[in-house]
N, CA, C and O of each residue as an XYZ file, in Angstrom:
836
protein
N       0.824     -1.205      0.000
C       0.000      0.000      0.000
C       0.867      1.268      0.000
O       0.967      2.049     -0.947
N       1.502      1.371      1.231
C       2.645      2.728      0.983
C       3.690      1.980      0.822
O       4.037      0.846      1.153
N       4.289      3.200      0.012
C       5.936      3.098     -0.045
C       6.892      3.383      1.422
O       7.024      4.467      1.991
N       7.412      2.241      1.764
C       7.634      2.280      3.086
C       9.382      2.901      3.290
O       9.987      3.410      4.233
N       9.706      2.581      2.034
C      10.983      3.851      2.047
C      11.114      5.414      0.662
O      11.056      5.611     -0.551
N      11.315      6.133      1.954
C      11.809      7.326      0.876
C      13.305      7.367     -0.110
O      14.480      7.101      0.145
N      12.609      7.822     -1.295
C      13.742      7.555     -2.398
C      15.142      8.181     -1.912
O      14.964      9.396     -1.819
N      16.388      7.865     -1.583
C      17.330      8.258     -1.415
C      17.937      9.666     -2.256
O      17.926      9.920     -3.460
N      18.502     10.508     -1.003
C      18.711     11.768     -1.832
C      19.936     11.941     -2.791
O      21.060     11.507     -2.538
N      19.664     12.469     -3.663
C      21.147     12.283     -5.377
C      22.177     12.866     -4.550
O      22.035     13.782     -3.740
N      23.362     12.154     -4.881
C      24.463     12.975     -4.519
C      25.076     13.633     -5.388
O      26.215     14.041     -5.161
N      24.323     13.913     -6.780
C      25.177     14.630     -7.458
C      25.678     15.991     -7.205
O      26.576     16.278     -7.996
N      25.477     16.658     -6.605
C      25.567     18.323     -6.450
C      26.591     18.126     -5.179
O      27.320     19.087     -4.933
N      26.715     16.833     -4.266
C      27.989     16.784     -3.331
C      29.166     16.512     -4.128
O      30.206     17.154     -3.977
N      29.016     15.454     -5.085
C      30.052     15.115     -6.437
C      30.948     16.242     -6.529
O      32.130     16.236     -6.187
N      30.169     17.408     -7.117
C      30.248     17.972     -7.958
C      31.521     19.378     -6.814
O      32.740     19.543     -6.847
N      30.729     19.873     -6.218
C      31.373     20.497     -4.871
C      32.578     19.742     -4.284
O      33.333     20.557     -3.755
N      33.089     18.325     -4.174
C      33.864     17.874     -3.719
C      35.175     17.567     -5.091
O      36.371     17.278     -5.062
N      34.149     17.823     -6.214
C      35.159     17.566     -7.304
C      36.283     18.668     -7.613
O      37.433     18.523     -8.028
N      35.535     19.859     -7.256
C      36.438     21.235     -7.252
C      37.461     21.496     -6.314
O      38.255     22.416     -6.515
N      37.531     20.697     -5.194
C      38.540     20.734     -4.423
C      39.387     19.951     -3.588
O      40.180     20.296     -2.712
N      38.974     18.499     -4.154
C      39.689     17.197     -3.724
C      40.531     16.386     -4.853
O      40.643     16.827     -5.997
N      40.934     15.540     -4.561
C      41.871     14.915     -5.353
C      40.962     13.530     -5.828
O      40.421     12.889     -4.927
N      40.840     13.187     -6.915
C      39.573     12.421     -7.643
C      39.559     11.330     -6.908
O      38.427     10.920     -6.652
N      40.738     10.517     -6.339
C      40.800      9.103     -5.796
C      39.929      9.368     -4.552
O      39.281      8.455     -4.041
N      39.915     11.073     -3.897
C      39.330     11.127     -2.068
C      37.808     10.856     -2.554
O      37.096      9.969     -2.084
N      37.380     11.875     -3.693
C      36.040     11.846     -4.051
C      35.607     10.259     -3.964
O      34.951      9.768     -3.046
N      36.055      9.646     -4.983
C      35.677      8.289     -5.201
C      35.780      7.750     -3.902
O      34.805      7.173     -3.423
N      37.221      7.902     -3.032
C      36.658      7.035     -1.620
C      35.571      7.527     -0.689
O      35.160      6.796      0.212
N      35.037      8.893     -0.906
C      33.991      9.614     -0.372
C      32.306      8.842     -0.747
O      31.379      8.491     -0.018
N      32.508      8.821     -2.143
C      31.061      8.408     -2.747
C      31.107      7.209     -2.053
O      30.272      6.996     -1.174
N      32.019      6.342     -2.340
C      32.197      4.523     -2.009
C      31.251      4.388     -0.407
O      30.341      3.619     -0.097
N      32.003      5.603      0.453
C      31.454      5.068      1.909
C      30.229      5.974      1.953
O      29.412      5.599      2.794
N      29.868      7.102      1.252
C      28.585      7.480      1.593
C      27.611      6.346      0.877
O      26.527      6.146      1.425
N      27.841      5.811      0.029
C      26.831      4.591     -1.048
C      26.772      3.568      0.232
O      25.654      3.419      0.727
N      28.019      2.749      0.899
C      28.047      1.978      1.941
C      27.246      2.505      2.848
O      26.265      1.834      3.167
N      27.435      3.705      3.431
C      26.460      4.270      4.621
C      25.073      3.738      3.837
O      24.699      2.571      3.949
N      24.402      4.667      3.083
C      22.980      4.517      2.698
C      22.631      3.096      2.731
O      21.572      2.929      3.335
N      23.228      1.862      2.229
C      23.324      0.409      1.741
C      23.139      0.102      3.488
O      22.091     -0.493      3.740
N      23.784      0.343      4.387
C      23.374      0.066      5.496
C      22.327      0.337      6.032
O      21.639     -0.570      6.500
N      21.933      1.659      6.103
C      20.639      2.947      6.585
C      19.476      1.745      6.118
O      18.854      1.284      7.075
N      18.991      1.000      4.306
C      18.234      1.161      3.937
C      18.133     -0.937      4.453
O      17.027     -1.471      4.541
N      19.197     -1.595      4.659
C      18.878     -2.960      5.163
C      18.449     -2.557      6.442
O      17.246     -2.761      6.605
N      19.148     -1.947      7.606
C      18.404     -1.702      8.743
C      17.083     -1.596      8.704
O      16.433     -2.470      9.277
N      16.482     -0.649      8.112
C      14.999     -0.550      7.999
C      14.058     -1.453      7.619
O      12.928     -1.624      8.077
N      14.889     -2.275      6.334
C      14.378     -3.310      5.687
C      13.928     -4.496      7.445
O      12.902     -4.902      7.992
N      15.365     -4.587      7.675
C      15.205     -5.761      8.909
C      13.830     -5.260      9.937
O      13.020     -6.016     10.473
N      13.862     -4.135      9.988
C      12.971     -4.082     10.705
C      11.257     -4.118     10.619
O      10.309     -4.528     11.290
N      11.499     -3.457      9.421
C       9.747     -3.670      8.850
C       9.487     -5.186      8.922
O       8.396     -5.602      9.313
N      10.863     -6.336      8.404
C      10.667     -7.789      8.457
C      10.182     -8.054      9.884
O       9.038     -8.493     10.008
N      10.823     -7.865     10.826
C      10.829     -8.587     12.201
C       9.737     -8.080     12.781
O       9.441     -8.755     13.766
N       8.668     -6.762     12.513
C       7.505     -6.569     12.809
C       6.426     -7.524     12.199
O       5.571     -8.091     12.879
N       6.562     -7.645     10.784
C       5.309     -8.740     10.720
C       5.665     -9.599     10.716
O       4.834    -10.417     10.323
N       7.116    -10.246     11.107
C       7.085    -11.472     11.317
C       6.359    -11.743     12.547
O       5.538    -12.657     12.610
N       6.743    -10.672     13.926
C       6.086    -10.948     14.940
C       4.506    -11.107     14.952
O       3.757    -11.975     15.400
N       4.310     -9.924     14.283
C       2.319    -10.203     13.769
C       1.762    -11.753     13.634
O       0.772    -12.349     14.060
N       2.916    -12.103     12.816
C       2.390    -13.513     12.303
C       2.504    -14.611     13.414
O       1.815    -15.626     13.516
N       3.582    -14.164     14.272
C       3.644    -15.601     15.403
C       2.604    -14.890     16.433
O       1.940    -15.501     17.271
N       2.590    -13.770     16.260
C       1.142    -13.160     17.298
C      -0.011    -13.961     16.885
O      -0.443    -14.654     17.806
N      -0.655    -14.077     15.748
C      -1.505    -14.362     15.162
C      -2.185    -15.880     15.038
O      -3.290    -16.406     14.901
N      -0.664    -16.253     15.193
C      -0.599    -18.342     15.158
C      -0.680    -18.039     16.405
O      -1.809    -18.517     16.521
N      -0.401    -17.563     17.687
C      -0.134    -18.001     18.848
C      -2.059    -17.860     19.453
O      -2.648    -18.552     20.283
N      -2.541    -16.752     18.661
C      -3.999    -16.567     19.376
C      -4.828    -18.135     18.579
O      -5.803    -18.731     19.035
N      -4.209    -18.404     17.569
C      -5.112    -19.608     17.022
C      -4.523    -20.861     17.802
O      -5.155    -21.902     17.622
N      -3.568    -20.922     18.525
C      -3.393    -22.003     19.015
C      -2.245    -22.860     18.132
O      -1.774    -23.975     18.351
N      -2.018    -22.030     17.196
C      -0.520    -22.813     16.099
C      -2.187    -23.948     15.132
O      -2.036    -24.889     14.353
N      -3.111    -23.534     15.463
C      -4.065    -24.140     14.493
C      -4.351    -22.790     13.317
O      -4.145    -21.578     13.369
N      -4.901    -23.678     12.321
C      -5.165    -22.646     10.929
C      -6.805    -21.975     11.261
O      -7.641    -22.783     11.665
N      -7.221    -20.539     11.086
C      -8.141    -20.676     11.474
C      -9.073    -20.005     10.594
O      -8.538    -19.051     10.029
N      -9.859    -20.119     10.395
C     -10.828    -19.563      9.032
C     -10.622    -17.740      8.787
O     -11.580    -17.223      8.213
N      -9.839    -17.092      9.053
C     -10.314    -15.744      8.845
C     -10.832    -15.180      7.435
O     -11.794    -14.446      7.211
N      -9.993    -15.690      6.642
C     -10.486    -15.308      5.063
C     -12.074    -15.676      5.149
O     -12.988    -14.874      4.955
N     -12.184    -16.774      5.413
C     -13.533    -17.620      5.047
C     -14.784    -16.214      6.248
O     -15.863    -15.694      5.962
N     -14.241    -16.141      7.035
C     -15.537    -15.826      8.135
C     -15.509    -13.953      7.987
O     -16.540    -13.290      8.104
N     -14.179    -13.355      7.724
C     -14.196    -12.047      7.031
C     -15.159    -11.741      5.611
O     -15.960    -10.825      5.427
N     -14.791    -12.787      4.758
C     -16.305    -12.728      3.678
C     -17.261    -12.966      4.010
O     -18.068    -12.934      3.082
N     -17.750    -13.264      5.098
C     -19.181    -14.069      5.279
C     -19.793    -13.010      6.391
O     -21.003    -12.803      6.485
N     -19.123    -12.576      6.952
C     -19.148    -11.461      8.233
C     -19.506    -10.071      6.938
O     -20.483     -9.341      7.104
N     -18.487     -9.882      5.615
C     -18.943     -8.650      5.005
C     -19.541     -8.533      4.288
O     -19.879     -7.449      3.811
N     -20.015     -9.983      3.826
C     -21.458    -10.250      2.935
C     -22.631     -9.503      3.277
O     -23.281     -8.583      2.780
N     -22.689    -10.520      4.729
C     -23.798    -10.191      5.326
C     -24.032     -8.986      5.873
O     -25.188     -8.739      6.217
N     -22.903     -7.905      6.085
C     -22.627     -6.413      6.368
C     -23.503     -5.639      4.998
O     -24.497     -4.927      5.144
N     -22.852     -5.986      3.669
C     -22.867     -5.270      2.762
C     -24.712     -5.220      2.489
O     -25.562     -4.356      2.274
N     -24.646     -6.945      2.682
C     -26.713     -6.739      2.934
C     -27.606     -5.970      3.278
O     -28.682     -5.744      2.724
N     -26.991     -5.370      4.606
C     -27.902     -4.361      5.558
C     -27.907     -3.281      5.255
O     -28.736     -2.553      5.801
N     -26.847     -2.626      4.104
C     -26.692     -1.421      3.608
C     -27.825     -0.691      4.116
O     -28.844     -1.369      4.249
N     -27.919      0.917      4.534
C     -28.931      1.080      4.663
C     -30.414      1.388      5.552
O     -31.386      2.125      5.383
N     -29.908      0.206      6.766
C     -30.388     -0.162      7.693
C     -30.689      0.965      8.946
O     -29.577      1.166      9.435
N     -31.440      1.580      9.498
C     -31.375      2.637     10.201
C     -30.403      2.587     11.287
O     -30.234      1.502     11.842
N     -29.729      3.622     11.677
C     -29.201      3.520     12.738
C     -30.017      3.761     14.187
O     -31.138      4.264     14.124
N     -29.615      3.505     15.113
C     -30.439      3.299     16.372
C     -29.298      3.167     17.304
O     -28.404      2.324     17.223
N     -29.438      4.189     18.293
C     -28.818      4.046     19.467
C     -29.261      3.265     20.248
O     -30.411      3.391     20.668
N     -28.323      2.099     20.698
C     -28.416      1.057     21.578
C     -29.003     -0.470     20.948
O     -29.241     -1.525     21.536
N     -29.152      0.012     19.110
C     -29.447     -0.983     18.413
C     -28.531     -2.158     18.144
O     -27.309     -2.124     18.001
N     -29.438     -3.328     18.096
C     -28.169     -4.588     18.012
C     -29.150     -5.829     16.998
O     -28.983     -7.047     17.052
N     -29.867     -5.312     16.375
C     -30.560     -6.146     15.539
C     -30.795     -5.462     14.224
O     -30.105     -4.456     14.056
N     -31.771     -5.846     13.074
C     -31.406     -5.674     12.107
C     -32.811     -3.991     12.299
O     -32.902     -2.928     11.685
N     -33.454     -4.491     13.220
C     -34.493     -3.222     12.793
C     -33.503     -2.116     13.568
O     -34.071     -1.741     14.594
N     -32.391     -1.574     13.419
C     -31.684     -0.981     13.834
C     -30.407     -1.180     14.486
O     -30.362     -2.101     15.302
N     -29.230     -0.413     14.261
C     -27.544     -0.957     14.862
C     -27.311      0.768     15.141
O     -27.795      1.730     14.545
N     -26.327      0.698     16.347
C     -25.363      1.610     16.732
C     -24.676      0.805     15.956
O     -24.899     -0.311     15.486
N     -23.219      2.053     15.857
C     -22.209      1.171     15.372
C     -21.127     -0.472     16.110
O     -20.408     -1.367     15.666
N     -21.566     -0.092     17.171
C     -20.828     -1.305     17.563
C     -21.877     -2.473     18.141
O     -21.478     -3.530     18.630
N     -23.208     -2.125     18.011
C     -24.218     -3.373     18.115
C     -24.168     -3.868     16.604
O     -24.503     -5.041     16.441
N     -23.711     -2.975     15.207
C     -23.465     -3.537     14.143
C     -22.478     -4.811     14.005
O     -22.587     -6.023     13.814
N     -21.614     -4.009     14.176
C     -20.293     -4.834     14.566
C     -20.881     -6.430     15.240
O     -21.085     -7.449     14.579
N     -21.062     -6.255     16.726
C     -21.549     -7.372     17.264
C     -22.387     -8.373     17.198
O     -22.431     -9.471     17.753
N     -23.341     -7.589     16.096
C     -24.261     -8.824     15.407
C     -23.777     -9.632     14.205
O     -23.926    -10.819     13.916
N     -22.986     -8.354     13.431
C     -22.091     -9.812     12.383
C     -20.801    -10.633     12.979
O     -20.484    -11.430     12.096
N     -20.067    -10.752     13.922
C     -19.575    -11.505     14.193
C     -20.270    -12.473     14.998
O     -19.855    -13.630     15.065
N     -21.300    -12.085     15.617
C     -22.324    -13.346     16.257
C     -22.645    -14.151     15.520
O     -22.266    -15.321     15.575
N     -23.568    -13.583     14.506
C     -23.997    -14.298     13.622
C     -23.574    -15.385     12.506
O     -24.073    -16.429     12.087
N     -21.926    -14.320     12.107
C     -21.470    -15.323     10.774
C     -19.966    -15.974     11.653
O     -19.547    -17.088     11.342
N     -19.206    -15.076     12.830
C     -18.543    -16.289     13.315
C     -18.452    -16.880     14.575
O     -17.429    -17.450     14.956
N     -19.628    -16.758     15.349
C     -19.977    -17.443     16.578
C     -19.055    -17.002     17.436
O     -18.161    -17.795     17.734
N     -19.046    -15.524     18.089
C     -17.977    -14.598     18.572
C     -19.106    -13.095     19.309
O     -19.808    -12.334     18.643
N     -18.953    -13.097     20.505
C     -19.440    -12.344     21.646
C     -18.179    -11.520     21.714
O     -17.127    -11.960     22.176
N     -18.333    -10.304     21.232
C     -17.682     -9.336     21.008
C     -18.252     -8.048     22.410
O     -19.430     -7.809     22.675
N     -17.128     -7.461     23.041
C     -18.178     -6.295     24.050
C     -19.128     -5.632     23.281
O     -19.164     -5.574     22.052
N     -19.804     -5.194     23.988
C     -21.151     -4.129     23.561
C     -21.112     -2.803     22.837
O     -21.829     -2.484     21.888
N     -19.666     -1.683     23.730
C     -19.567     -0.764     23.476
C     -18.018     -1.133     22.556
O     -17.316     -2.102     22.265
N     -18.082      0.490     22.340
C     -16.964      0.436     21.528
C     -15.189      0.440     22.738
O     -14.207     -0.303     22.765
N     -15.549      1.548     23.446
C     -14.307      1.252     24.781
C     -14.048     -0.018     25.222
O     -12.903     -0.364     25.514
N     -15.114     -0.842     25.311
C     -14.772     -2.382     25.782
C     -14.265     -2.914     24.540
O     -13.134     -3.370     24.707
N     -14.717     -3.032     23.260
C     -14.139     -3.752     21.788
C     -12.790     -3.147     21.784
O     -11.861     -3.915     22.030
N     -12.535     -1.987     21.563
C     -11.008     -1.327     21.547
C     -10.244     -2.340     22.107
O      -9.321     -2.818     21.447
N     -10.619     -2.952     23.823
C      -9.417     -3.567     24.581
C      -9.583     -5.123     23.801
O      -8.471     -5.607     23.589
N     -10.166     -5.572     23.563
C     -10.456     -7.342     23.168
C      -8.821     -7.371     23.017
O      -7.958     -6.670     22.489
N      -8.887     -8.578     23.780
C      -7.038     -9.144     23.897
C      -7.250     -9.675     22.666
O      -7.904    -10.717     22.651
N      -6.588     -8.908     20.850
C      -6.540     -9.177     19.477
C      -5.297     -8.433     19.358
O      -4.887     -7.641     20.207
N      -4.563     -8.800     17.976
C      -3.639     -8.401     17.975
C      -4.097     -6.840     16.676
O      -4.865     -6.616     15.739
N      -2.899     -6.070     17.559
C      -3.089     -4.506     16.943
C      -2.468     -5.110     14.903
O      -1.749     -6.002     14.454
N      -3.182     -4.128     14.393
C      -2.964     -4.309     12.915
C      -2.250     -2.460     12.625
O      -2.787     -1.423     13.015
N      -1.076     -2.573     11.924
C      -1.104     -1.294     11.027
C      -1.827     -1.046     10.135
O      -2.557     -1.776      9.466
N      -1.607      0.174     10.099
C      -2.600      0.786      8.845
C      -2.598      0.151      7.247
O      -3.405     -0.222      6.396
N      -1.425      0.264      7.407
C      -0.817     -0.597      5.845
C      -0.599     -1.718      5.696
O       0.095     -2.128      4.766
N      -1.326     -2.737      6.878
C      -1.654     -3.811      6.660
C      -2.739     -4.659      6.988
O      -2.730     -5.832      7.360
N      -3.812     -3.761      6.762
C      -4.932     -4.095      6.966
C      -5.303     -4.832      6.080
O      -4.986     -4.725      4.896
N      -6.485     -6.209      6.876
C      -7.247     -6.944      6.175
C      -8.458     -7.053      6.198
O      -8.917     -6.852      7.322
N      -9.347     -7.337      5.273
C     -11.068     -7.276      5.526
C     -11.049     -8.257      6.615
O     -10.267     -9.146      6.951
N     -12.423     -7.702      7.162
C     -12.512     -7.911      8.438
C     -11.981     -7.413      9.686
O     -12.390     -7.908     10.736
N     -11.099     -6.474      9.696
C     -10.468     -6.234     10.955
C     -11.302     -5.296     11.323
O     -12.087     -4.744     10.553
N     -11.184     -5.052     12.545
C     -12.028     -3.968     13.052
C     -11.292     -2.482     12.984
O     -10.072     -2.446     13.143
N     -11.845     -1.560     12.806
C     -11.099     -0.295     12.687
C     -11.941      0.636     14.079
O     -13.113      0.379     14.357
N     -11.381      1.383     14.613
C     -11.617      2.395     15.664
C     -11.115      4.053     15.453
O     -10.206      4.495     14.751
N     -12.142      4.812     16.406
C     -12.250      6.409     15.810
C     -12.528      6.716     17.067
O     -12.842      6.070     18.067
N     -12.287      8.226     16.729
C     -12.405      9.190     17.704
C     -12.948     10.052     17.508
O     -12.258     10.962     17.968
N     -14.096     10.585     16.957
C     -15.219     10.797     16.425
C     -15.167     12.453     17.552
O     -15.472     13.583     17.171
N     -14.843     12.178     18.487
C     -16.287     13.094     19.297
C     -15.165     14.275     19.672
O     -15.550     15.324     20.187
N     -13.580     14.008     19.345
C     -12.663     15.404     19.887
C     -12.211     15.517     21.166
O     -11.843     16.549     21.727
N     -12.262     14.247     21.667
C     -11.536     13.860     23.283
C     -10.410     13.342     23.245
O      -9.552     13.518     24.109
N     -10.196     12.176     21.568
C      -8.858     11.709     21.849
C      -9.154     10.361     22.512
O      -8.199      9.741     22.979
N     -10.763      9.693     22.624
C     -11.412      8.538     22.993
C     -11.817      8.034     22.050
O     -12.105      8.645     21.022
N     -11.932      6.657     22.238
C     -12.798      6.124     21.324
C     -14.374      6.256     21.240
O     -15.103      5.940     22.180
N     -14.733      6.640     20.299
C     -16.302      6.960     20.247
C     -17.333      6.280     18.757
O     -18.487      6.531     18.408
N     -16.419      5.481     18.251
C     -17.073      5.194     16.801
C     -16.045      3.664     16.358
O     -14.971      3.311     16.847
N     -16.858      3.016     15.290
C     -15.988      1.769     15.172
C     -16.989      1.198     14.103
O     -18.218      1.216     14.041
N     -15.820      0.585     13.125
C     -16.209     -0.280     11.898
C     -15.506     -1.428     11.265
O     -14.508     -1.799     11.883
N     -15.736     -1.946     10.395
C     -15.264     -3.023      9.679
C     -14.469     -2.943      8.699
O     -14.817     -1.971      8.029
N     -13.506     -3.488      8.215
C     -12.563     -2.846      7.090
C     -13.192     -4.019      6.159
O     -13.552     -5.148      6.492
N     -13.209     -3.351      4.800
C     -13.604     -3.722      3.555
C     -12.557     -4.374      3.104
O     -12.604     -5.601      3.025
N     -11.681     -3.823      2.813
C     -10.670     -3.891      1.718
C     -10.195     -2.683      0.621
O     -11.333     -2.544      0.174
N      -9.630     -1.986      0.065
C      -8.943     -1.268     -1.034
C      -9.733     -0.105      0.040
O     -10.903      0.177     -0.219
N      -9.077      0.529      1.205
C      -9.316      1.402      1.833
C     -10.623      1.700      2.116
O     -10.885      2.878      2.355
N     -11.573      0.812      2.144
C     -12.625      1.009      2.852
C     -13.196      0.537      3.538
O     -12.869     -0.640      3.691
N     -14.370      1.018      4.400
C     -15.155     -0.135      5.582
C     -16.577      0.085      5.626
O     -17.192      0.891      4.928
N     -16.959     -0.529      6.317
C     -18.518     -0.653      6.832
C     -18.809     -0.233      8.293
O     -18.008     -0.519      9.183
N     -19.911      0.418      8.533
C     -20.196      0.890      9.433
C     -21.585      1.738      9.912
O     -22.245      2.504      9.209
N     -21.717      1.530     10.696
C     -23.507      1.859     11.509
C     -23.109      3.559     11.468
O     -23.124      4.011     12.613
N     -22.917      4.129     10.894
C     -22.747      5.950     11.218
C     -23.438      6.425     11.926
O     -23.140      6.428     13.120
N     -24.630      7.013     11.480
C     -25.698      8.173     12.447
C     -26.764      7.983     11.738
O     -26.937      7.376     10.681
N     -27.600      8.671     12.550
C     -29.215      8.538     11.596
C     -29.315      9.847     10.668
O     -30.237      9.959      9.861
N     -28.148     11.007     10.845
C     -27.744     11.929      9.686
C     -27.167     11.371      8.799
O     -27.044     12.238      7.934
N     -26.696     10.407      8.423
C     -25.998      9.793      7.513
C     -26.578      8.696      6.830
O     -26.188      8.434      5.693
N     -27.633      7.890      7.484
C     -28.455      7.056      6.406
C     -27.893      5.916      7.303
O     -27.277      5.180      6.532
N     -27.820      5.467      8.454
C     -27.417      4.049      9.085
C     -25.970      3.476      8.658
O     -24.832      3.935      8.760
N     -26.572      2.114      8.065
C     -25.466      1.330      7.545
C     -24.909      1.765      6.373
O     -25.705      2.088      5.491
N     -23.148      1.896      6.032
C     -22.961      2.804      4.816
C     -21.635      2.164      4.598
O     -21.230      1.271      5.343
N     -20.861      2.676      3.440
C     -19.723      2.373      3.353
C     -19.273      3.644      3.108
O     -20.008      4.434      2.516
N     -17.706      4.095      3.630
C     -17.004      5.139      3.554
C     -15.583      4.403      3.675
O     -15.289      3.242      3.958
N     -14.785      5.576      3.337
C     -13.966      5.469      3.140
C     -12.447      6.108      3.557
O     -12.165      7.306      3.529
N     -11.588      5.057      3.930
C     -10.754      5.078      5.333
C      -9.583      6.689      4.950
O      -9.131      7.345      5.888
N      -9.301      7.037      3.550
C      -9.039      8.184      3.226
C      -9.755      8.954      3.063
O      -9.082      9.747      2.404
N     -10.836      9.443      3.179
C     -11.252     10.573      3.589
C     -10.949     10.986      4.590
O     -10.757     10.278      5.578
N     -10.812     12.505      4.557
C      -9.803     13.059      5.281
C     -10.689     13.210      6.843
O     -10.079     13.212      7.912
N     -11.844     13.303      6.775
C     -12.539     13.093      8.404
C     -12.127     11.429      8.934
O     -11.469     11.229      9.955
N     -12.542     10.537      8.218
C     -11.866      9.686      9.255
C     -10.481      8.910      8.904
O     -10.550      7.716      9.197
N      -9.011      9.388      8.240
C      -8.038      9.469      8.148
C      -7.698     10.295      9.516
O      -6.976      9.622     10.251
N      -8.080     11.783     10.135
C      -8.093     12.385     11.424
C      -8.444     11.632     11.728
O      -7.535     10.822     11.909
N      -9.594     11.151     12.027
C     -10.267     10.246     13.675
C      -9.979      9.211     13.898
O     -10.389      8.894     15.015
N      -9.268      8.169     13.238
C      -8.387      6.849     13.226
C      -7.493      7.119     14.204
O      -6.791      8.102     14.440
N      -7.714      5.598     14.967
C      -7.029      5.018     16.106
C      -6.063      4.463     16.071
O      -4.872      4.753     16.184
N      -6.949      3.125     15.807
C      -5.937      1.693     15.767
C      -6.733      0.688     15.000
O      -7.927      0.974     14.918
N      -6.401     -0.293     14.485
C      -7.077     -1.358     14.041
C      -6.700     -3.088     14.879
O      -5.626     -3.534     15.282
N      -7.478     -3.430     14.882
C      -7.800     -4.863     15.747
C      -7.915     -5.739     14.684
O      -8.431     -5.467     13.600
N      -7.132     -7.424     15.207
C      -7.669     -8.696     14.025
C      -8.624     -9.268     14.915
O      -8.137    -10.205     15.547
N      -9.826     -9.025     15.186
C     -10.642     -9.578     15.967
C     -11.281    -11.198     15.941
O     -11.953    -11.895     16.701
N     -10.610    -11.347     14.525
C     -10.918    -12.987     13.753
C     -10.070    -13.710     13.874
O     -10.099    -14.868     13.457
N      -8.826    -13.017     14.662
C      -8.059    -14.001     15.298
C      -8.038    -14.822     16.442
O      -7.304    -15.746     16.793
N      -9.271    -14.122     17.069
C      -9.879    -14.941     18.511
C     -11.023    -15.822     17.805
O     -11.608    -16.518     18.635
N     -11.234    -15.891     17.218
C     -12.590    -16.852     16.229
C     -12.071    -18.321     16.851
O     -10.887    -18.505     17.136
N     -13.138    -19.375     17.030
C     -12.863    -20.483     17.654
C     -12.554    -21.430     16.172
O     -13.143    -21.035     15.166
N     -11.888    -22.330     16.075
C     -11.204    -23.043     15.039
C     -12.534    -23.748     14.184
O     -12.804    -23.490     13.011
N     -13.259    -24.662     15.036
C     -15.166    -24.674     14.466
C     -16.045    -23.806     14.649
O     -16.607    -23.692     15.738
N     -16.454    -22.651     13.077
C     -17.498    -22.257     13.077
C     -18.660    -22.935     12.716
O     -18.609    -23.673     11.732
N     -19.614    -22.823     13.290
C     -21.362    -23.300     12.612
C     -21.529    -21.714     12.537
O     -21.485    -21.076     13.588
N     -21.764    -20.911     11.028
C     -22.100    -19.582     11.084
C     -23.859    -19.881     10.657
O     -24.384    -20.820     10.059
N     -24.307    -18.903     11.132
C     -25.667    -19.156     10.899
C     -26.314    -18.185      9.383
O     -25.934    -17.019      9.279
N     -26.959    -18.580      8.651
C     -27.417    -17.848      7.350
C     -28.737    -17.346      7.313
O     -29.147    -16.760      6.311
């Protein structure tokens, strides 16, 4: 998704300044170890972006138990049945289909499609012992979290789609159930954190249809 390194800066214009007043062999041993410096600068970083999702990934096996566990399968079936309700009024304190807050939304499609009792509110979902996701590596299904209200709390929460977007119970100014989108610049500001909440999913689902 992003480019996770910035293009290295030209050294031509140092070349060029060092050419006017050094002896050609210093230049050349100059470029040699500034090229070596950068060649170092840019594996360091490399190692490290590696050893973060590597950890993700033994995070991830360790919540399944080192068992394989459906997320692909129960993330489509969880945003199927999301994309269905399009629409749907919103309702404070709603948790069924004749109405959803946003996080009784939330809690009814993982009930439903992966047999998963998720908290009620959104402050309790924030903590669910799941492992944190970056931004730039988000997968459908994860849960996404906001700060909606200008405290710097969590106050709002949705579902990630995929190709930067999600699902979510908004307001009854907004038409209920909707899809928006994670770059727009209102909730690009109000973004938290993101959760793999389908990594606590029990290894047998019976999802219900």
């Amino acid at each position: 998704m992003l480019n996770r390194f910035a293009p290295l800066v030209p050294l031509a214009l140092v070349a060029l300044l060092f050419g006017c007043a050094s002896h050609p062999q210093q230049v050349a041993e100059q470029h040699n170890q500034q090229y070596k410096n950068q060649a170092k600068f840019v594996a360091a970083q490399s190692s490290t972006v590696y050893e973060e999702e590597l950890a993700t990934e033994k995070e991830l096996a360790a919540f399944a138990g080192n068992k394989p566990y459906q997320l692909p399968v129960l993330a489509d079936s969880i945003l199927e049945r999301g994309m269905s309700l399009i629409g749907t009024r919103y309702r404070f304190g709603g948790t069924s289909e004749a109405g959803f807050d946003c996080s009784g939304f939330i809690g009814y499609l993982f009930r439903e499609e992966a047999g998963m009792n998720l908290p009620r509110s959104t402050r309790e979902m924030i903590n669910v012992n799941a492992p944190l996701v970056a931004r730039n590596n988000l997968k459908p299904g994860d849960l996404l979290f906001f700060s909606t209200s200008g405290r710097g709390r969590v106050s709002h929460a949705g579902i990630y789609l995929g190709d930067n977007q999600f699902i979510h119970s908004s307001s009854r100014r907004s038409g209920g159930v909707r899809v928006d989108s994670l770059g727009d610049s209102y909730w690009s500001k109000t973004f938290i954190e993101a959760k793999r909440a389908l990594a606590m999913a029990p290894t047998t689902i019976t999802a219900s249809k």
